[in-house]
N, C-alpha and C positions, 0 to 999 in steps of 0.2 A: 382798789385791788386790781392786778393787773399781773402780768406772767403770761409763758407759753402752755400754760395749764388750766389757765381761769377760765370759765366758759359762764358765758352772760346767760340768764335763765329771764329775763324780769318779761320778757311774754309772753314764757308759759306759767310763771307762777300764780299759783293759788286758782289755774282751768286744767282743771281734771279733763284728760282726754287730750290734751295736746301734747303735740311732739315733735322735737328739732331731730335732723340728723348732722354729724360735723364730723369731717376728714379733715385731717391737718397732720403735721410730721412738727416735731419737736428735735431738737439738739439738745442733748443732754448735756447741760454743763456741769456735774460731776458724776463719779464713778457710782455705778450702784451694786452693789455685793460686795462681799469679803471674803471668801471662802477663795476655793484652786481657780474658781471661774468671776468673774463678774462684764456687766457692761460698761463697757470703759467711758469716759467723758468724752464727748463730741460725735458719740456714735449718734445715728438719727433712731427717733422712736416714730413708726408709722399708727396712729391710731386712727380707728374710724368707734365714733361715739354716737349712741342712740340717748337723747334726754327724754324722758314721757312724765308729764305730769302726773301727780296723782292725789289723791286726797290725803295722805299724810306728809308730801313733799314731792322732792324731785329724785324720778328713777332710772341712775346713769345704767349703762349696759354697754359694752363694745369689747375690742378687744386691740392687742396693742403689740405689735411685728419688731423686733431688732435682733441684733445679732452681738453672741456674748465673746468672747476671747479669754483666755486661762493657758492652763496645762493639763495636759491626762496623768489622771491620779496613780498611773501604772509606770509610763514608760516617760515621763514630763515632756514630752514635746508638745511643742506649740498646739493650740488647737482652738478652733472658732465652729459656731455654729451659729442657725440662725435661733429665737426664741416667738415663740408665738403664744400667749394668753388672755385668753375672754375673763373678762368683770362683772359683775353687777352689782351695787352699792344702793341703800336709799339713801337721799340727803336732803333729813328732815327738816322741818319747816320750822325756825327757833321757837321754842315755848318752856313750858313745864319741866319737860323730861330730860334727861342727857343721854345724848346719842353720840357716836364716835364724827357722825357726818351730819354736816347742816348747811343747810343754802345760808350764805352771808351776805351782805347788801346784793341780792339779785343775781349772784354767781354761786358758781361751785369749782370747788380747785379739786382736781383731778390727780394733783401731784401722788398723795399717800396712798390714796390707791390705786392706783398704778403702778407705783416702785413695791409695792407688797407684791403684788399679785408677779410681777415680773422675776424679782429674788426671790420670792418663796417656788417657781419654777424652775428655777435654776440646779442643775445639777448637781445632788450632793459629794459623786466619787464620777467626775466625768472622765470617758477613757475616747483616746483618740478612734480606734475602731471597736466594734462589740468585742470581739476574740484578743483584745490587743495582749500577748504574754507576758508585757512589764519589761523589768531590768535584770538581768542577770545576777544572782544575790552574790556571786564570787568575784567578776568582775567587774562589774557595774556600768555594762554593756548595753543595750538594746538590744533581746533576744527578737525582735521582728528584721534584725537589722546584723544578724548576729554572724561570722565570717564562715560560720557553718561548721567548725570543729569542733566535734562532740567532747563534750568534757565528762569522764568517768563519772558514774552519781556515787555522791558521796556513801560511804562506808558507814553504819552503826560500829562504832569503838565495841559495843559489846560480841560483836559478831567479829571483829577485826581475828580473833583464835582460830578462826574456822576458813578463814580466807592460806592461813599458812598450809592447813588440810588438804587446800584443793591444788597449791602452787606444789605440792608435794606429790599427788596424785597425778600430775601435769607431766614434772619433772619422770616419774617413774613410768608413765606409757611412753613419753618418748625414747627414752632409753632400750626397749626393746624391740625397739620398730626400728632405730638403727641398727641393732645386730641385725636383724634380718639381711636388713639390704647389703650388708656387706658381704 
């Protein structure tokens, strides 16, 4: 077994009390999420990993640095961020029981939890800035981006009766305020 994930354990297994530490960077050769955002393929993943033995197996810990790219769920422009997420997993020691993780000939692969822990961090409605306004639902504009002429806000139809009332009220103050002046 072998991968940029696999991490040898076979000197600490089965001595309760021991413990490696391991920094390494990985290339991601594919994409991991689905959703507006994910980590694209060939992004680097920085992980630094604590292994500790212990009397039921091996107990990974660390945590793991990249950076996602997507769109903002508001106004779609481009947008990237970095992701940072801590692990901790045990990976039991095969026997009796079934457990989701287990040390296999002397290693432990790191891949699945890692892409968990990393996509389940991931943004479910990412916006390019906290306040970002979106897109304009009339034009389909970017109002952060927008030419700055104000567009009338829309009219309720059921109040549109009352709008003739006030053009009428409008029309009748003006008209007396030119006799005056003349």
């Amino acid at each position: 077994m072998n991968g940029p994930f696999f991490l040898p354990v076979r000197d600490i297994v089965r001595k309760p009390g021991e413990m490696r530490e391991h920094r390494f960077e990985v290339t991601l050769a594919e994409k991991w999420g689905e959703g507006i955002v994910a980590v694209e393929a060939g992004e680097t993943l920085d992980l630094d990993v604590r292994l500790e033995s212990v009397h039921e197996g091996i107990l990974v810990s660390g945590t793991a640095d990249t950076e996602y790219s997507g769109e903002c769920g508001r106004c779609l422009t481009e947008i990237s961020a970095p992701v940072e997420v801590e692990f901790q997993e045990l990976f039991a020691y095969p026997g009796e029981e079934e457990t989701d993780f287990e040390v296999q000939d002397d290693h432990v692969d790191l891949e699945t939890l890692v892409r968990d822990a990393i996509v389940l961090s991931l943004p479910f409605q990412p916006v390019c800035q906290p306040d970002c306004p979106g897109l304009d639902p009339n034009t389909g504009e970017r109002l952060a981006e927008s030419t700055g002429a104000e567009s009338p806000a829309p009219i309720d139809p059921r109040w549109s009766a009352l709008r003739q009332i006030t053009d009428q009220d409008g029309a009748a103050e003006s008209r007396p305020a030119e006799k005056e002046e003349s």
